[in-house]
C-alpha positions in Angstrom: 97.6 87.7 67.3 97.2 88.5 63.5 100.1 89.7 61.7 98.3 91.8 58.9 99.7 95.2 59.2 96.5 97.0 59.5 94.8 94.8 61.5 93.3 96.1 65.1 95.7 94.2 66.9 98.9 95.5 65.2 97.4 98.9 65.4 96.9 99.0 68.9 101.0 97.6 69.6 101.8 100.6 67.2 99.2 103.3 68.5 97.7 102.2 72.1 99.4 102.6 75.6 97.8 100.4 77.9 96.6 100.0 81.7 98.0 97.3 84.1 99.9 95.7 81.3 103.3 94.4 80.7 104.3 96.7 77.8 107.1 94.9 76.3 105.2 92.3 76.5 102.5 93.3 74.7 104.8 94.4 71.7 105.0 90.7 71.2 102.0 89.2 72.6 99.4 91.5 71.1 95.9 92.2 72.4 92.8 90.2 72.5 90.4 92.3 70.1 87.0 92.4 71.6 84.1 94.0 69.0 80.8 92.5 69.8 78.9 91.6 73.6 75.6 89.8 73.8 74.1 89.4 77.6 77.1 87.6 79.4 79.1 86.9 76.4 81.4 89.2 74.5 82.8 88.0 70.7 86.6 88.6 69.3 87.7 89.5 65.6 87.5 85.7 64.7 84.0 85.5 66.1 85.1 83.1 68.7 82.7 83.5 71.7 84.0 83.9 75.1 82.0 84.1 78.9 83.1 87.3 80.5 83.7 85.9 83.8 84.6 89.0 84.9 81.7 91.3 83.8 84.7 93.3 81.8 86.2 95.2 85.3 83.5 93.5 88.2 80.9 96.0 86.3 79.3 95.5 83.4 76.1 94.0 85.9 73.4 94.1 83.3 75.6 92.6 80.8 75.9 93.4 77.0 73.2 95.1 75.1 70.8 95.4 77.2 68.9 97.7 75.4 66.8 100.1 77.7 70.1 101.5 78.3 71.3 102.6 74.7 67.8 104.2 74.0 68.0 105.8 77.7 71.5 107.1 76.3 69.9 108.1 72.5 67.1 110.0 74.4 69.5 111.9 76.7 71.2 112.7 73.5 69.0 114.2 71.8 67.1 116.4 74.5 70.6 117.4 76.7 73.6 115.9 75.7 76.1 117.6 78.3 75.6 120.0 80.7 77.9 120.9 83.5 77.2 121.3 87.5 79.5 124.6 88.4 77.8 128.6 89.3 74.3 126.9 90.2 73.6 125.3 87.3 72.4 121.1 87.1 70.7 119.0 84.8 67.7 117.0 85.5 69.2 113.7 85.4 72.1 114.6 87.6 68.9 115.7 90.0 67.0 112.7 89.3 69.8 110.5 90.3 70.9 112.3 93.1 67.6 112.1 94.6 67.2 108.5 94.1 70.9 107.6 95.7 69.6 108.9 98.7 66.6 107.3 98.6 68.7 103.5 98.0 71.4 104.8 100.7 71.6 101.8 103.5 72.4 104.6 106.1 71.0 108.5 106.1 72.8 110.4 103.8 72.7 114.0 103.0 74.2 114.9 99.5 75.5 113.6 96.1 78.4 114.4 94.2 78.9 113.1 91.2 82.7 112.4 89.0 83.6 110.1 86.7 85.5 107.3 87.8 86.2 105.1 91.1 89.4 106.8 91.1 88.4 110.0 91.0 85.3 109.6 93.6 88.0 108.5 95.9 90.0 111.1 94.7 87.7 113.3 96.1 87.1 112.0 99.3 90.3 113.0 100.5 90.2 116.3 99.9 86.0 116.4 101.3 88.0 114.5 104.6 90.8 117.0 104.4 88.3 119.8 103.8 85.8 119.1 106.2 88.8 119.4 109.3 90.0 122.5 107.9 86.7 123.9 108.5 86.2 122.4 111.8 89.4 124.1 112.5 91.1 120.9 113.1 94.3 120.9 110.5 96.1 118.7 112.2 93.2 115.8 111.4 94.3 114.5 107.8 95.5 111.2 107.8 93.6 108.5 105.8 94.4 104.9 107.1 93.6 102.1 104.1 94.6 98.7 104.2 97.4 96.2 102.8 95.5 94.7 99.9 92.9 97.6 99.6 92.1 99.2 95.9 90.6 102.6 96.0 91.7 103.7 92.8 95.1 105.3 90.4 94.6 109.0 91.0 97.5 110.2 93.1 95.5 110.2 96.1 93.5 107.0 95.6 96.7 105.1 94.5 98.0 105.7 97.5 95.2 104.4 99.4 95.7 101.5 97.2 97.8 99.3 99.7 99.1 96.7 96.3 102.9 97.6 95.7 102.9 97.8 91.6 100.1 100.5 92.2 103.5 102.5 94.1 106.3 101.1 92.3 108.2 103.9 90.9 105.0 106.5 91.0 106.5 108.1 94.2 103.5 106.8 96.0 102.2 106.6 98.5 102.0 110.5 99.4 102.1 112.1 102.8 99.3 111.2 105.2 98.1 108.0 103.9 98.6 104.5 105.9 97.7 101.2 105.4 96.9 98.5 108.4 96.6 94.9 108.5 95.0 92.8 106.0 91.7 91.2 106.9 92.5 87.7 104.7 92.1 85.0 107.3 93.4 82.2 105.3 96.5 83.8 104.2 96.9 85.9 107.7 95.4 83.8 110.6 97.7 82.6 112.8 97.7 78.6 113.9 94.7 77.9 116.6 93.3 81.3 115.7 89.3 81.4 115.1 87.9 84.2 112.6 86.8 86.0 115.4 90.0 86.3 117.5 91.4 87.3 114.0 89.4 90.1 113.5 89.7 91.2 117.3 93.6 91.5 116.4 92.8 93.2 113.0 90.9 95.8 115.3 93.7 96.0 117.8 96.2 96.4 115.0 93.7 98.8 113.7 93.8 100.7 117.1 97.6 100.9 117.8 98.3 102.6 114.3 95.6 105.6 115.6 97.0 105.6 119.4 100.6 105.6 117.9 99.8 108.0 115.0 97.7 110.4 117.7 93.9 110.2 117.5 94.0 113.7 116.8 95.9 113.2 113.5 94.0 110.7 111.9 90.9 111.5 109.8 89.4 108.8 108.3 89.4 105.1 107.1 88.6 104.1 103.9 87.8 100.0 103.2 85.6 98.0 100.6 83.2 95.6 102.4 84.5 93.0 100.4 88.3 93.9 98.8 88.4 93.1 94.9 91.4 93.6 93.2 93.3 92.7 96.4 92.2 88.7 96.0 89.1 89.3 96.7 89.2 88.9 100.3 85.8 88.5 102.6 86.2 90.0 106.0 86.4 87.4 108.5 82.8 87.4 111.3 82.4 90.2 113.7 85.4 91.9 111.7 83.1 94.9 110.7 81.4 95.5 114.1 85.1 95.5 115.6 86.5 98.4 113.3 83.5 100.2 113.7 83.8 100.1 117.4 87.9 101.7 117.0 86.7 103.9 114.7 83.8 105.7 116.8 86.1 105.5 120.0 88.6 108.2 118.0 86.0 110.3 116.2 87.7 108.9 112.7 85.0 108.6 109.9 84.0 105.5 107.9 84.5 105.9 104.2 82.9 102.6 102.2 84.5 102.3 99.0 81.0 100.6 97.4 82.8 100.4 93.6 82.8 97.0 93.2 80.6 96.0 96.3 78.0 98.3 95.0 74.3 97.4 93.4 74.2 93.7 94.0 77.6 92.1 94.0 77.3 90.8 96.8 73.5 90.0 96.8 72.4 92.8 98.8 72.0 96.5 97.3 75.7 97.5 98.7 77.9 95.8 100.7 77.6 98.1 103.7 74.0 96.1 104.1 75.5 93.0 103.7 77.9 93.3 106.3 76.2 95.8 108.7 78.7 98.9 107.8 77.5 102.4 108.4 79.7 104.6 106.6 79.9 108.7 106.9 80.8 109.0 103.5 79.9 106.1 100.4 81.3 105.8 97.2 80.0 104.1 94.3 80.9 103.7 89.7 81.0 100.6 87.7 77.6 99.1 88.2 76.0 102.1 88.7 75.7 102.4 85.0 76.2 98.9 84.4 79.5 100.5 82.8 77.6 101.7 79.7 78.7 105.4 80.7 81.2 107.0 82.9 79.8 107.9 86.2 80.8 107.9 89.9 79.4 109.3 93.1 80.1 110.0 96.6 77.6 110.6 99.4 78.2 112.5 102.3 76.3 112.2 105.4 74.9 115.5 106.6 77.5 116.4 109.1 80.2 116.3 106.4 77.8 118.3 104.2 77.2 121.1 106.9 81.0 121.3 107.7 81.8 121.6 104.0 78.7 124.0 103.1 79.6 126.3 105.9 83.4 126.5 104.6 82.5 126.8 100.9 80.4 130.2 102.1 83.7 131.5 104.3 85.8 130.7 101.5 83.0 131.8 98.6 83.2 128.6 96.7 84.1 124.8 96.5 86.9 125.0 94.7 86.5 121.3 92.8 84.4 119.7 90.9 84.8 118.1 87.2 83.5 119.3 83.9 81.9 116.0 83.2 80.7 115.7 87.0 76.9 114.5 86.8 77.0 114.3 82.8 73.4 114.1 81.9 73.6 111.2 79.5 76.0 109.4 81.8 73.3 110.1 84.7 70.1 109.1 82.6 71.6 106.0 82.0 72.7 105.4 85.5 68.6 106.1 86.8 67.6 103.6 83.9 70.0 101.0 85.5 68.6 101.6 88.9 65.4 101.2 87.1 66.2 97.6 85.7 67.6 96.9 89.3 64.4 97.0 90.5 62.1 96.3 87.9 63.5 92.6 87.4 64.6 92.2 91.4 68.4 91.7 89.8 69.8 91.7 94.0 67.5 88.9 94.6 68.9 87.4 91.4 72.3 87.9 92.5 71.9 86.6 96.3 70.3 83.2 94.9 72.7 82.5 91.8 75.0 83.8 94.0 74.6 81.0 96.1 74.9 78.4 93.2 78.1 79.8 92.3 79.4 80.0 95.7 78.6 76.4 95.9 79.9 75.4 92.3 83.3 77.2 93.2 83.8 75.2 96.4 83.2 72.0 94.4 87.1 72.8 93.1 88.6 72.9 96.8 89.5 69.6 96.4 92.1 69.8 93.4 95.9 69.4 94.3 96.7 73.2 94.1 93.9 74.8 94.8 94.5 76.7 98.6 91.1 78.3 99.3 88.4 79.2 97.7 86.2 82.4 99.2 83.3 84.5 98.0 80.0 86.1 98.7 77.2 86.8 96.4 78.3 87.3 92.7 82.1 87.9 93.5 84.4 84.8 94.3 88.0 83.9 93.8 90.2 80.5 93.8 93.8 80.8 95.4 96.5 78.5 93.8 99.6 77.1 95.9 102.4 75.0 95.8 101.3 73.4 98.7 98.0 72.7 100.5 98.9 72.1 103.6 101.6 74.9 104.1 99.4 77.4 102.5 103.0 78.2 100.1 102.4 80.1 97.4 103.8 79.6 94.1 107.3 81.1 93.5 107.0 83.6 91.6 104.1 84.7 92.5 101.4 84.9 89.6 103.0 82.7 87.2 100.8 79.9 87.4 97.6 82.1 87.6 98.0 83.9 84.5 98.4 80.2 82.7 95.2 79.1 84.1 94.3 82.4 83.0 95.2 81.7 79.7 93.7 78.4 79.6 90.2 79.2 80.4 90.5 81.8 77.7 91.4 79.1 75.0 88.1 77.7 76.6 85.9 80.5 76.1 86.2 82.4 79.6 87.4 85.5 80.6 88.7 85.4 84.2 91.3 88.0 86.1 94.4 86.8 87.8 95.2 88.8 90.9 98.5 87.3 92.4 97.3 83.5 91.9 93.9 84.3 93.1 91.8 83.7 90.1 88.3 86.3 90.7 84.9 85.6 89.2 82.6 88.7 88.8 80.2 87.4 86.0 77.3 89.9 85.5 74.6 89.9 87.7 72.1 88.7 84.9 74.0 85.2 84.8 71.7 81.9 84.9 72.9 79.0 87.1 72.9 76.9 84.1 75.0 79.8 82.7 77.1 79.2 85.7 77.1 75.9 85.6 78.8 76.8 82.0 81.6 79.5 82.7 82.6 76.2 85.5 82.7 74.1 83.5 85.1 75.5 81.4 87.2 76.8 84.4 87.3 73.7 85.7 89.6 72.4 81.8 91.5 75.4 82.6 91.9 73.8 86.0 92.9 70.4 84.5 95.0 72.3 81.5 97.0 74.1 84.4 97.6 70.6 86.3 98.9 68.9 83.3 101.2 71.9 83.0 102.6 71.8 86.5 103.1 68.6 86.5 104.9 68.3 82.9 107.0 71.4 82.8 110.1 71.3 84.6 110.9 75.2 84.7 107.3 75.0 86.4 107.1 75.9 90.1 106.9 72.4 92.2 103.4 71.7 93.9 
């Protein structure tokens, strides 16, 4: 970090309050001062060049300066640049895109409502869920079952479907009527002599003994990501889907897919739901639905949702919520221009058969002394470190050694996320394989940097 006192860096310590960080420990440490991106690399102060493995927050899909999208943007400007959604009033872009979501929806869907963020999409849903059993005269029916590990956002309500314990810690979370059940990671959760699909047959069980104990009639929904990100990401185990499906039709309970991260490629399909046959009653979707060039979220409802709320709206004489940015036209023009580029260049394709070279480049580190599993689909993948291989033990503490590797591919150029010693990959979906072959390469020094480390520092966990 540069000392200067007027630098960015020192500015931001004085000025800047930042997310998921250590704060005292970013008085000393500083930030890392991002000001330029160029396709899947993005350039600090110094100049120094730097892979972003993570496509900035598993959503920057089309990568940096793709150009179609700032003139989309500039155009938008100049003709609209905001209009709201309240008292019957839209934009054409918020139309446009409405009416092509629909159109890319892997299951029939009804409407569109736009926000701003994954957190408050999800936001959102909960009340739509509590909403739509008020007005089917069923009050009783408003508890939302997520799952350990599951990330559905920071809002109130969505951090307390979040089922990660810092997203609680001290935030009085979660709030009344949320749950969490089992966590689908087989490697981690599996019991000895268990196959994948006995383990997803208990997840389902465990799944149905929350509802029977709760009381069918009490619970309204369940909210899961096909694939969970920030958890580790963590691939369902086979039939796991199918099996959750079945519980969830048995007790009238709908099917919220949280398609935030899982959404428009990621994992080589158009949304997860496709990729693991999930038919969801309500989908939400953000970060690559602009390609992160603009704030935008959505939800979509399927039509008996919509009728239930549209019919309470008229009783009640409005729908009370909505946001003033909700379906912001430049945010929306972008997003269609991005769905345009999707398609235009085939980008899921892209995705599916890169996505199989970095699958297959990943699981080429399984081998190394502390390297547990290794698990992705698509363009989304993650290596678990452990103190031991056999025993599955993680490190003690937990994290430690992650956030050096961490650390390490970064003096090598790559920008990776450490969730819990589960190191994720989410480059953007525009990545070559030679690129991949790259960003691997210098994961695989930060693999042989972190090695050295454990095996010369003493205060180092053992391994």
């Amino acid at each position: 970090m540069t000392s200067l006192p007027n630098s960015t860096a020192s500015r931001d310590i004085a000025y800047h309050f930042h997310p998921y960080t250590n704060a005292r420990k970013h008085e000393s440490e500083g930030p890392l001062v991002i000001v330029k991106g160029k396709g899947i690399h993005v350039f600090d102060e110094q100049g120094q060049e730097y892979i972003e493995g993570m496509a900035g927050l598993w959503s920057t899909s089309l990568g940096f300066g793709e150009q179609r999208l700032i003139d989309a943007a500039t155009k938008q400007m100049h003709e609209l640049p905001y209009y709201h959604a309240f008292n019957h009033k839209v934009s054409t872009p918020s139309v446009d895109l409405a009416e092509k979501l629909i159109e890319l929806a892997p299951v029939k869907m009804s409407k569109v409502a736009f926000a701003n963020s994954g957190s408050e999409a999800n936001d959102s849903v909960v009340k739509f869920v509590w909403y739509y059993n008020n007005a089917l005269d069923r009050p009783e029916k408003k508890k939302i079952i997520s799952r350990i590990k599951g990330y559905h956002g920071v809002t109130v309500a969505s951090g307390s479907m979040t089922g990660l314990p810092a997203n609680h810690a001290d935030f009085d979370l979660p709030i009344t009527n949320i749950l969490h059940t089992s966590c689908p990671h087989y490697y981690r959760f599996g019991l000895e002599g268990e196959t994948e699909e006995d383990f997803a047959t208990r997840m389902a069980a465990d799944l149905e003994q929350m509802i029977q104990e709760e009381g069918p009639e009490t619970v309204a929904a369940f909210i899961a990501e096909p694939v969970m990100g920030a958890g580790g990401v963590i691939v369902p185990p086979a039939t796991y889907w199918e099996k959750i499906q079945a519980v969830l039709a048995k007790y009238d309970i709908l099917l919220v897919a949280d398609e935030v991260i899982c959404g428009f490629g990621r994992t080589g399909e158009s949304f997860g739901s496709v990729t693991f046959g999930i038919k969801p009653d309500i989908m939400v979707m953000a970060k690559a639905l602009s390609s992160s060039y603009l704030p935008i979220s959505a939800v979509m409802i399927a039509d008996k949702v919509y009728q239930a709320l549209a019919d309470n709206s008229a009783k009640i004489g409005t729908f009370g919520h909505g946001y003033t940015y909700a379906g912001h036209p430049v945010s929306a023009a972008v997003a269609l221009e991005t769905l345009k580029i999707y398609e235009e260049r085939r980008l899921f394709d892209h995705a599916r058969a890169v996505g199989q070279h970095l699958q297959a480049g990943l699981r080429g580190f399984a081998d190394r002394p502390f390297v547990g599993e290794v698990r992705g689909i698509g363009l989304i993948g993650a290596v678990e470190l452990v103190a031991d291989k056999a025993a599955k033990t993680p490190f003690d503490p937990i994290g430690k050694v992650g956030a050096y590797l961490v650390g390490r591919a970064q003096a090598h150029g790559l920008i990776l996320r450490n969730l819990g010693d589960s190191v994720a990959f989410s480059p953007p979906l525009i990545i070559t394989e030679a690129q991949v072959d790259d960003m691997l390469e210098r994961f695989g020094k930060a693999l042989e940097d972190t090695q050295d480390w454990l095996a010369q520092d003493a205060d180092a966990p053992a391994h």
